[in-house]
VEXDREN-2710 file (C-alpha; in Angstrom, 1 decimal):
% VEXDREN-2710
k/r/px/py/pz
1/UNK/-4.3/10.9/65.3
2/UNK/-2.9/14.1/65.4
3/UNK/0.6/16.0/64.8
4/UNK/2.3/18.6/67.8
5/UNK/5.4/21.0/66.5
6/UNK/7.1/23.4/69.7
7/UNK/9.7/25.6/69.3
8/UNK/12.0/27.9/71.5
9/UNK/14.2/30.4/70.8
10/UNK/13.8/31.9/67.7
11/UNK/12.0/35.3/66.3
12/UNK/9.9/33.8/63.8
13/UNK/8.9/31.2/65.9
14/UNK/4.7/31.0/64.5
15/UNK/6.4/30.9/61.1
16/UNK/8.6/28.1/61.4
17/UNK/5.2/26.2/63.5
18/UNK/3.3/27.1/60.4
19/UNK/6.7/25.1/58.2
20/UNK/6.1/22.5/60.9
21/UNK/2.8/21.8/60.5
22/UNK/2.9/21.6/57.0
23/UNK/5.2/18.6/57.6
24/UNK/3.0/17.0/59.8
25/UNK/-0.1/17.8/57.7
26/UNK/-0.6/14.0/57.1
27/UNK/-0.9/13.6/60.9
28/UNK/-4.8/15.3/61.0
29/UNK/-6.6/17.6/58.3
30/UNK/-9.6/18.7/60.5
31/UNK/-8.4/21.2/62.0
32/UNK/-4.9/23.6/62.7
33/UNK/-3.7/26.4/65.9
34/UNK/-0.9/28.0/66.7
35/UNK/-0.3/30.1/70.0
36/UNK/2.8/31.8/70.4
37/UNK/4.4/34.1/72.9
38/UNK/7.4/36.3/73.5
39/UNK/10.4/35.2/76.4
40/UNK/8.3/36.8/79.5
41/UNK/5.5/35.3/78.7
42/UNK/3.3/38.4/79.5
43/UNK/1.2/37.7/76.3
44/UNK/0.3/35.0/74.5
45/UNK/-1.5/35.2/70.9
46/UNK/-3.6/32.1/69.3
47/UNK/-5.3/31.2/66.1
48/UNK/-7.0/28.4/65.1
49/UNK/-9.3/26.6/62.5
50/UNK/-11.0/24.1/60.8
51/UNK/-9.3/22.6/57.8
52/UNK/-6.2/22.1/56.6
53/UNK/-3.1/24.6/57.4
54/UNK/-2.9/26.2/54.6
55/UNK/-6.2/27.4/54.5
56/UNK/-6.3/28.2/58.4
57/UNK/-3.1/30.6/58.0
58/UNK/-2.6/33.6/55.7
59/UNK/0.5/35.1/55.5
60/UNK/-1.4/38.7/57.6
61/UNK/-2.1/36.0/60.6
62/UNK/1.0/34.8/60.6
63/UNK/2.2/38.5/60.6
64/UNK/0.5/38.7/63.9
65/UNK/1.5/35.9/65.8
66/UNK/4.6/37.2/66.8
67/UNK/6.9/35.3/69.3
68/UNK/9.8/33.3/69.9
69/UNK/8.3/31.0/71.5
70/UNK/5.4/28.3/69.9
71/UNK/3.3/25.4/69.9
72/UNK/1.3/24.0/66.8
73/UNK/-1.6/21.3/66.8
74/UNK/-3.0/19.3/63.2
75/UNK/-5.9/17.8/64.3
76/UNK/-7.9/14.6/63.3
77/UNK/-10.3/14.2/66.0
78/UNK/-10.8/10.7/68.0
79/UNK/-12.2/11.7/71.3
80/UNK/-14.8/14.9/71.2
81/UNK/-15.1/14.7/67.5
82/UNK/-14.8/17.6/65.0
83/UNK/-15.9/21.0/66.5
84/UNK/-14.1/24.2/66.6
85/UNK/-13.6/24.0/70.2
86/UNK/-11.9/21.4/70.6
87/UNK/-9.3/22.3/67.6
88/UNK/-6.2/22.6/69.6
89/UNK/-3.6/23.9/71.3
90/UNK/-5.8/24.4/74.3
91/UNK/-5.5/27.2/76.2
92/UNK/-6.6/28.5/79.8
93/UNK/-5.7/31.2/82.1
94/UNK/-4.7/29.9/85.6
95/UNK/-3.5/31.3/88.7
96/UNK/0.1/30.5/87.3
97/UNK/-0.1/32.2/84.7
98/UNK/-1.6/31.2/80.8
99/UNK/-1.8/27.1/80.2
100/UNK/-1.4/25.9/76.3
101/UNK/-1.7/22.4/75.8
102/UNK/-1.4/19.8/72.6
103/UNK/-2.1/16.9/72.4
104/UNK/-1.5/13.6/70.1
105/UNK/-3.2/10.1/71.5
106/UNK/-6.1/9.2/73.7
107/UNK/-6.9/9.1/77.4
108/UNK/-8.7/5.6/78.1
109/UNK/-10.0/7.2/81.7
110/UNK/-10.9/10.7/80.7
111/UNK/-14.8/10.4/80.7
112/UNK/-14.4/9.1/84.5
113/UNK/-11.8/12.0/85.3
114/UNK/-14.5/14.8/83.7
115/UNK/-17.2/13.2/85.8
116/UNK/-15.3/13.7/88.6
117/UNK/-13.9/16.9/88.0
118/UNK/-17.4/18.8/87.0
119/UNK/-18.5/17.0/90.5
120/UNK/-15.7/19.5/91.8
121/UNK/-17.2/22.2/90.0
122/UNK/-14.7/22.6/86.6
123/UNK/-16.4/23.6/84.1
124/UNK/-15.6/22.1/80.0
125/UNK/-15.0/24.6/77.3
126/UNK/-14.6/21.9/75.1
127/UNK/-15.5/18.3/74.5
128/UNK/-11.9/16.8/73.9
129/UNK/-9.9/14.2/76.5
130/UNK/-7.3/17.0/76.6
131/UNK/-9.1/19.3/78.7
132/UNK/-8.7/16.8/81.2
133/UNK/-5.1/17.3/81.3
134/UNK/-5.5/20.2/81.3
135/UNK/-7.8/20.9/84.5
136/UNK/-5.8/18.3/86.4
137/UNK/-2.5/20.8/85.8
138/UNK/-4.3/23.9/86.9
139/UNK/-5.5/22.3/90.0
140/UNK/-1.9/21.4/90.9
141/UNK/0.0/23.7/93.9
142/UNK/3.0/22.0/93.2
143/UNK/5.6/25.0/92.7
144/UNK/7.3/23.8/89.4
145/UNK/6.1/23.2/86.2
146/UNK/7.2/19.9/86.0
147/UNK/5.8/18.6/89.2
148/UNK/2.6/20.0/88.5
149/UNK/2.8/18.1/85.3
150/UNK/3.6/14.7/87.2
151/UNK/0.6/14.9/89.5
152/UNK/-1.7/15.6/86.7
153/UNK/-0.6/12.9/84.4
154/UNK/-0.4/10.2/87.1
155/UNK/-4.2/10.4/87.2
156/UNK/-4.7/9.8/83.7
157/UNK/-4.4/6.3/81.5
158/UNK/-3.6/6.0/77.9
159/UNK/-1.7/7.5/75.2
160/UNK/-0.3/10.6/75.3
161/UNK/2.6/13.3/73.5
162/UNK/1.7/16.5/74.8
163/UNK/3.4/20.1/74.6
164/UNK/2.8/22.1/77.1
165/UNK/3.7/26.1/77.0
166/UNK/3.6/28.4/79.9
167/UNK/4.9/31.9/80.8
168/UNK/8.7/30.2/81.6
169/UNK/8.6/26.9/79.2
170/UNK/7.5/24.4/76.7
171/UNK/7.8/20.8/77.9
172/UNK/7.5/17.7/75.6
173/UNK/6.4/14.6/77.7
174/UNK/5.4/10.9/76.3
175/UNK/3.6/8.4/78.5
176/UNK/5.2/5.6/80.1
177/UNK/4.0/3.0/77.2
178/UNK/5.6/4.9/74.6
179/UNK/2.6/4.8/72.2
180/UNK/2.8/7.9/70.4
181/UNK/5.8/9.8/68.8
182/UNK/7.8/12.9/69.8
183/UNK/11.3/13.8/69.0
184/UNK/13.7/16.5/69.7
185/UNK/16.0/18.3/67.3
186/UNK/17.6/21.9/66.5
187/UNK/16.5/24.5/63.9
188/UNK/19.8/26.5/64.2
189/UNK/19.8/27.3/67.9
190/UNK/16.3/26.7/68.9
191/UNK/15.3/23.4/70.1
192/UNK/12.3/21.9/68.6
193/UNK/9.9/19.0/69.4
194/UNK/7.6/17.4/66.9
195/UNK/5.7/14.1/66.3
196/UNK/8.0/13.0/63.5
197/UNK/11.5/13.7/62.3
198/UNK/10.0/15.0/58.6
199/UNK/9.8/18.4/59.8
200/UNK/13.7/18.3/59.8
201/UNK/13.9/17.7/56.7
202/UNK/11.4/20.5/55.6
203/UNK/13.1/22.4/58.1
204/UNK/16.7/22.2/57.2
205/UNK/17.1/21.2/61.0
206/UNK/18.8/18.6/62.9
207/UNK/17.2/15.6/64.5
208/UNK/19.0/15.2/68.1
209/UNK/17.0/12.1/69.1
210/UNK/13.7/10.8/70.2
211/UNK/12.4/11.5/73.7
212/UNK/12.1/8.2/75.5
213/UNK/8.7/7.2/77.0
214/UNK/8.1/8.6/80.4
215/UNK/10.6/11.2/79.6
216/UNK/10.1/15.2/79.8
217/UNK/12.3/17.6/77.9
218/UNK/11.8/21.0/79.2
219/UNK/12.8/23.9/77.1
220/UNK/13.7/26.9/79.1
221/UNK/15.9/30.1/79.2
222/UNK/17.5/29.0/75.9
223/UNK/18.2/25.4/77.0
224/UNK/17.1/22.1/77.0
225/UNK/16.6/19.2/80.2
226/UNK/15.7/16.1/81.0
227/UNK/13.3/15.0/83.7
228/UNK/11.4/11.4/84.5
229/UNK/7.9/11.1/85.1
230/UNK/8.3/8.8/88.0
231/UNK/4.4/7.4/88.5
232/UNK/4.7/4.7/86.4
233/UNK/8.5/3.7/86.6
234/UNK/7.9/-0.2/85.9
235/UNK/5.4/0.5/82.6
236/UNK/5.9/-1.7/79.8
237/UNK/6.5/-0.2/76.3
238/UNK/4.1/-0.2/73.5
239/UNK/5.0/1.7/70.9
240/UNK/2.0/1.8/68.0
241/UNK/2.9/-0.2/65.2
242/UNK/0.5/1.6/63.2
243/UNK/2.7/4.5/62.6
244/UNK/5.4/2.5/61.4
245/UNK/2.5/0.9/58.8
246/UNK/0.4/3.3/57.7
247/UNK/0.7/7.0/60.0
248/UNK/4.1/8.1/59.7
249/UNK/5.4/9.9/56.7
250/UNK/7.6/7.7/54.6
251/UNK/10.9/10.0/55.1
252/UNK/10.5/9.8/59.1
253/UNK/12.4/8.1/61.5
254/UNK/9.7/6.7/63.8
255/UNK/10.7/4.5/67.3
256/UNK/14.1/4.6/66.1
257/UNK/12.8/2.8/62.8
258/UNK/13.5/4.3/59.4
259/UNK/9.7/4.4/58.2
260/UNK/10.3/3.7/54.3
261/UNK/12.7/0.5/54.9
262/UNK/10.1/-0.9/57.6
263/UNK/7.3/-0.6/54.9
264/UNK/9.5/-1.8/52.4
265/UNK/10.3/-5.0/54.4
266/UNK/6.9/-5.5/55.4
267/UNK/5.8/-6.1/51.9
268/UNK/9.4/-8.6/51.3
269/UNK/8.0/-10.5/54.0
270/UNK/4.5/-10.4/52.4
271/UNK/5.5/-11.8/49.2
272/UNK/7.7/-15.0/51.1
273/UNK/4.5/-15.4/53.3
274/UNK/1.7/-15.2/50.2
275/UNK/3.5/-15.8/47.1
276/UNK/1.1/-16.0/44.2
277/UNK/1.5/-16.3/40.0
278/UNK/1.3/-12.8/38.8
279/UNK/2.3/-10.8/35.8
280/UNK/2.4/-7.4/37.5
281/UNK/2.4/-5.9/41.1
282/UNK/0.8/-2.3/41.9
283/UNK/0.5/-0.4/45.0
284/UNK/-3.0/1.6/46.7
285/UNK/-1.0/5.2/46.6
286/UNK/0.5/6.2/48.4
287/UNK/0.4/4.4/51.8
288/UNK/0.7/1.0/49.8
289/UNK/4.1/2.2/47.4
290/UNK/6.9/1.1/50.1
291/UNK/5.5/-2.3/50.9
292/UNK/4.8/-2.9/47.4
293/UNK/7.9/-2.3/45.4
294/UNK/9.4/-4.8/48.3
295/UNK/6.6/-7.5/47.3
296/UNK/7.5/-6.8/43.7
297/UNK/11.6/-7.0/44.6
298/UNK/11.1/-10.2/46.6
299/UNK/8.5/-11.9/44.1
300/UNK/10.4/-11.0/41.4
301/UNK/7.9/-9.3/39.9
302/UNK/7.4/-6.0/37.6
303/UNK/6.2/-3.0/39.9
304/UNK/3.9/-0.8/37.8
305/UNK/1.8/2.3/38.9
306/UNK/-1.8/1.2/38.2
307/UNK/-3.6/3.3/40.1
308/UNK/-3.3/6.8/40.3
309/UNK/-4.1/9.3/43.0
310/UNK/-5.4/12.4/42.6
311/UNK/-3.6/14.9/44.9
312/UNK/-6.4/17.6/44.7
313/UNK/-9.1/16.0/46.2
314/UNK/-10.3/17.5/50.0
315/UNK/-14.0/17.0/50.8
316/UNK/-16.8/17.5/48.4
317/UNK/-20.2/18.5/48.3
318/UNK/-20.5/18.5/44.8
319/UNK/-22.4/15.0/43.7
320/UNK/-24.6/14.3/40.9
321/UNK/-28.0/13.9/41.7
322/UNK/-27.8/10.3/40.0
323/UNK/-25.3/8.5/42.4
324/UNK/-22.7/7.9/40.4
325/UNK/-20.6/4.0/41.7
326/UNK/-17.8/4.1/43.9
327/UNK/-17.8/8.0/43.1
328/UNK/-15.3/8.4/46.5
329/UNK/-13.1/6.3/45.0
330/UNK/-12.7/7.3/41.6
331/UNK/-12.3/10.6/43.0
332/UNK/-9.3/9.8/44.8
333/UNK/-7.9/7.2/42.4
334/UNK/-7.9/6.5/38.7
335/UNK/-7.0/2.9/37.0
336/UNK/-4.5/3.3/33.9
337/UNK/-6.2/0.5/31.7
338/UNK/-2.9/0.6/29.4
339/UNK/-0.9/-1.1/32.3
340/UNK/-4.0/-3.5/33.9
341/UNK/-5.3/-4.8/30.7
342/UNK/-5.5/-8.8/30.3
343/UNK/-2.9/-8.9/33.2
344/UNK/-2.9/-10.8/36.5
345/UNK/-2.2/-7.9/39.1
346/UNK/-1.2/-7.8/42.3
347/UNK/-2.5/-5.2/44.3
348/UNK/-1.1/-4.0/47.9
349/UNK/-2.4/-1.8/50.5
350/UNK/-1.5/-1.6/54.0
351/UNK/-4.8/-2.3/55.7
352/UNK/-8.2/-3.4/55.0
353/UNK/-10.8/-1.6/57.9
354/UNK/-14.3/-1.9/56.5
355/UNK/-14.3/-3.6/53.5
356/UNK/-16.0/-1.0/51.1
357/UNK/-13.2/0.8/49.4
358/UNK/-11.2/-2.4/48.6
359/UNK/-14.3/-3.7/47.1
360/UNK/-14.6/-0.6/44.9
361/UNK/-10.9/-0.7/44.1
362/UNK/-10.9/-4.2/43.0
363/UNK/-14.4/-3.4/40.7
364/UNK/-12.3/-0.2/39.3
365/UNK/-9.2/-2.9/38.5
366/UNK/-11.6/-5.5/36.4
367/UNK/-13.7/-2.6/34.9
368/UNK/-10.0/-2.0/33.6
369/UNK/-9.1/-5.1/32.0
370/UNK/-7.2/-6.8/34.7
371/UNK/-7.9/-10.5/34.3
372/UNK/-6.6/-11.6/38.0
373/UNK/-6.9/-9.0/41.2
374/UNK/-5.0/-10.7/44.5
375/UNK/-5.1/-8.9/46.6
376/UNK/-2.3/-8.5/49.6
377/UNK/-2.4/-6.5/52.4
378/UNK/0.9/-5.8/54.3
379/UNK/-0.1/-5.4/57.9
380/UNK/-2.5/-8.4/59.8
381/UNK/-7.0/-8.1/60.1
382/UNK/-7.7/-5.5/61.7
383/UNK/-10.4/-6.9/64.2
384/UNK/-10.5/-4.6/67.0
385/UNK/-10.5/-1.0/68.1
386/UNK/-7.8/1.3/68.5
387/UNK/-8.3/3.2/72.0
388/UNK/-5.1/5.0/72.1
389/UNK/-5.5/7.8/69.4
390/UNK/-6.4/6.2/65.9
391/UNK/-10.1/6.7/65.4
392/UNK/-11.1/2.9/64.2
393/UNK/-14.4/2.0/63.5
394/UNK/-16.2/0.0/66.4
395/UNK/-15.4/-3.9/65.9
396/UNK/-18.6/-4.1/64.7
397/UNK/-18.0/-2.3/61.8
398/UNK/-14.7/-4.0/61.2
399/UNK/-14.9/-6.5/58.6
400/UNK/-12.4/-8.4/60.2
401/UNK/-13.9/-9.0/62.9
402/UNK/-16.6/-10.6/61.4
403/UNK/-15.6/-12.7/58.8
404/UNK/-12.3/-14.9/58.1
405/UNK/-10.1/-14.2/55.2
406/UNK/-12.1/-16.5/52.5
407/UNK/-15.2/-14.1/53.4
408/UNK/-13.4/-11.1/52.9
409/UNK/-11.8/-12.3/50.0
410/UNK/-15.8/-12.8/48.6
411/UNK/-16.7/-9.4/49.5
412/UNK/-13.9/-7.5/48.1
413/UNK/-14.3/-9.8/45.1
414/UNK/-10.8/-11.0/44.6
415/UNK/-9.4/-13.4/42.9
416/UNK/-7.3/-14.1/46.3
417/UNK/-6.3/-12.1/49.5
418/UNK/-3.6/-12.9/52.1
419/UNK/-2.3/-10.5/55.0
420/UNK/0.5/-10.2/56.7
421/UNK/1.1/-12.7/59.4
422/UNK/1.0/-10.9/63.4
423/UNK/4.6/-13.1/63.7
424/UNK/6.0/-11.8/60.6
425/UNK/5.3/-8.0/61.1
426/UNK/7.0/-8.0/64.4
427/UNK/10.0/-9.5/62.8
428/UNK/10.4/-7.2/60.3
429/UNK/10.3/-4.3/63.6
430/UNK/12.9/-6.8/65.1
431/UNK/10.4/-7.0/68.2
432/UNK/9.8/-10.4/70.0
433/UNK/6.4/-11.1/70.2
434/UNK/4.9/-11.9/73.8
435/UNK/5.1/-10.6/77.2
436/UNK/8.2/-8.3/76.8
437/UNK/7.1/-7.2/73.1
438/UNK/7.8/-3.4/72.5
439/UNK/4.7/-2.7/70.3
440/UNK/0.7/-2.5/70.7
441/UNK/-0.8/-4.8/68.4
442/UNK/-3.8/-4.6/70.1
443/UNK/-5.7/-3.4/66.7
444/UNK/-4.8/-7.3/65.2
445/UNK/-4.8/-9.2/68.7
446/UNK/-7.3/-7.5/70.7
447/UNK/-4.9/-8.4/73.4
448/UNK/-4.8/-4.3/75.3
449/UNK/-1.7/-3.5/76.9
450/UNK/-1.6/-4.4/80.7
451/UNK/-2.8/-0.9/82.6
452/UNK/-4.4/0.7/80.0
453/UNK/-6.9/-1.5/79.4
454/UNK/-9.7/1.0/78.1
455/UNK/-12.6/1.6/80.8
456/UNK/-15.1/0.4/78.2
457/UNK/-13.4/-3.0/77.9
458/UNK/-13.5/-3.5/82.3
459/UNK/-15.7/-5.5/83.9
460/UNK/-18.9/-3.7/84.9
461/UNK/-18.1/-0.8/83.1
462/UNK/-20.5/1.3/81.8
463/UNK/-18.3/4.1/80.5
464/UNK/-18.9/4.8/76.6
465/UNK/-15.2/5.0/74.0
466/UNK/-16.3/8.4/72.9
467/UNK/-16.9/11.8/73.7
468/UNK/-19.8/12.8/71.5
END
């Protein structure tokens, strides 16, 4: 999963990237780049890192990257794993002129396409499915940008929002499914695209609308159009319901959803589907808040904050040489006993993936009095891979896939556990489960969206989900 931010148009355009980024920060944390350039386009400047943006950017960088015209890439690596080279924006110098490239989903063909191409003679800078894209483009004599763009992308399968900054442009392109965000708005005069609609906000900019799925927006010579990608005209939509569940930020409008209201309703329907006798209801923070305070409105229930999250916690490498139990967790989180003692709590969370930390959460919520833990979980199992840019654990490694609900329930030691029901979360998304649905469940159903079936999951494949 990853976040892109573009701009054209305005002086301090790395700046108001760097402002983008921050918004999007939630999007990846392993990585951050900016490249920028002036109107010609006879120089383009790039910096990126590992870790968060914040810590990739001083104010003397920033200083440098001068430009009115930008691109900006948070990484949170799925295919080619974390590395500095394949932190992004990409960049390459081509006959055309220089090439930047970022890139949020996952290409379920690109290990075939690299093959193919170092059998050409291209040679990889970088172990990401971007690169791909990215060699395709160069090999392209099509004269325009945008045709060059077509031909490259109707070679490729999967998910993809991708800015793409040459000498003359920045175009923002989704693929025909839809799976991935990308949105267009304003900052003042310049026209901005970004995975999510937060950066507005941050921004003090204007959402315009979101760019349709096989749609480009090309930004050029201070304006803005609107081409089709026209290789895949008849593709069915399948937008990820994951980012209206767990990925997007609470305050974005995502798919034309408002992303707090969806959670919220998601954890109404919850509590109609898996009612229980409780005294209390508490969220997992902060993914889990919206859905619960709905469960607790619906139930008719006190919502209470029995967990709390530490918002200072990055990685570690600080442990005590006697393990202390669950010490990731209680890192991250921290039971208030004064709210959980002798009480039968409800807890809620948005999804349950291996098993472990739910265990640990549920041990932390006894060790604190509470006398019940049921446990409710506002999205369906999780019981199979997502191919199309979340980086899930293989299916075996999902616990859902392994066990029903009453052995999960026995693992994670609660007292009860229900999720929500496949039928009721596309009603709450007001999507119609079935042939025509608008969404990729595929993470619940295992049920991959017709052409983009992964090459992993064909018959008499032997082509590996990974990079590294």
């Amino acid at each position: 999963m990853c976040g892109v931010f573009g701009i054209a148009g305005n002086s301090e355009a790395a700046k108001l990237v760097y402002l983008g980024l921050h918004a999007l920060q939630h999007r990846g944390q392993e990585s951050a780049g900016i490249v920028v350039t002036h109107g010609d386009g006879r120089q383009f400047h790039r910096h990126v890192g590992q870790g968060l943006v914040a810590d990739v950017f001083t104010e003397s960088i920033l200083d440098r990257l001068e430009g009115d015209r930008a691109v900006g890439h948070v990484r949170y690596s799925t295919a080619g794993g974390n590395d500095i080279s394949n932190a992004q924006p990409l960049m390459a110098e081509t006959l055309k002129g220089p090439l930047v490239i970022g890139h949020n989903g996952n290409l379920t063909n690109a290990l075939r396409l690299r093959e193919e191409l170092e059998h050409q003679g291209a040679i990889f800078r970088s172990r990401a499915d971007t690169e791909v894209i990215l060699h395709l483009f160069a090999r392209s004599r099509a004269p325009r940008v945008a045709d060059r763009l077509r031909e490259a992308l109707a070679q490729v399968e999967g998910a993809y929002s991708l800015l793409i900054m040459t000498k003359d442009s920045i175009v923002g392109v989704r693929d025909p499914s839809g799976f991935r965000p990308l949105v267009l708005g304003k900052i003042r005069d310049a026209y901005v695209l970004a995975s999510e609609s937060s950066v507005f906000d941050l921004l003090e900019g204007e959402l315009l609308r979101e760019v349709e799925p096989g749609e480009m927006i090309i930004l050029e010579n201070g304006g803005m159009r609107s081409e089709r990608l026209v290789h895949a005209p008849e593709a069915l939509e399948r937008r990820c319901i994951f980012e209206l569940i767990y990925f997007a930020r609470p305050n974005s409008r995502v798919f034309d959803h408002d992303v707090y209201v969806t959670r919220h309703e998601l954890g109404r329907q919850l509590a109609r589907e898996a009612p229980v006798e409780a005294d209390i209801v508490i969220p997992v923070p902060d993914s889990g808040v919206s859905a619960a305070l709905g469960y607790a409105e619906e139930a008719g229930l006190p919502f209470r904050h029995g967990l709390l999250r530490s918002h200072y916690v990055g990685r570690t490498f600080i442990e005590p040489a006697q393990a202390i139990r669950h010490f990731g967790v209680r890192l991250k989180l921290a039971a208030v006993r004064s709210i959980l003692a002798d009480k039968r709590v409800v807890v809620v969370d948005d999804s349950i993936v291996r098993g472990t930390t739910s265990r640990k959460i549920v041990s932390m919520l006894r060790a604190a009095g509470a006398k019940e833990v049921h446990l409710r979980i506002s999205s369906p199992p999780t019981r199979s891979p997502c191919y199309y840019g979340i980086d899930t654990p293989t299916k075996e490694e999902l616990i859902a896939a392994q066990q029903d609900v009453e052995g999960i329930r026995k693992y994670v030691a609660a007292d009860s556990l229900a999720y929500l029901s496949v039928e009721g979360l596309h009603a709450q998304v007001g999507d119609e489960r079935g042939p025509r649905q608008k969404f990729c469940n595929a993470c619940f159903t295992g049920e991959y969206p017709a052409g983009n079936i992964p090459e992993e999951l064909r018959p008499n494949s032997h082509v590996g989900s990974r990079f590294d």
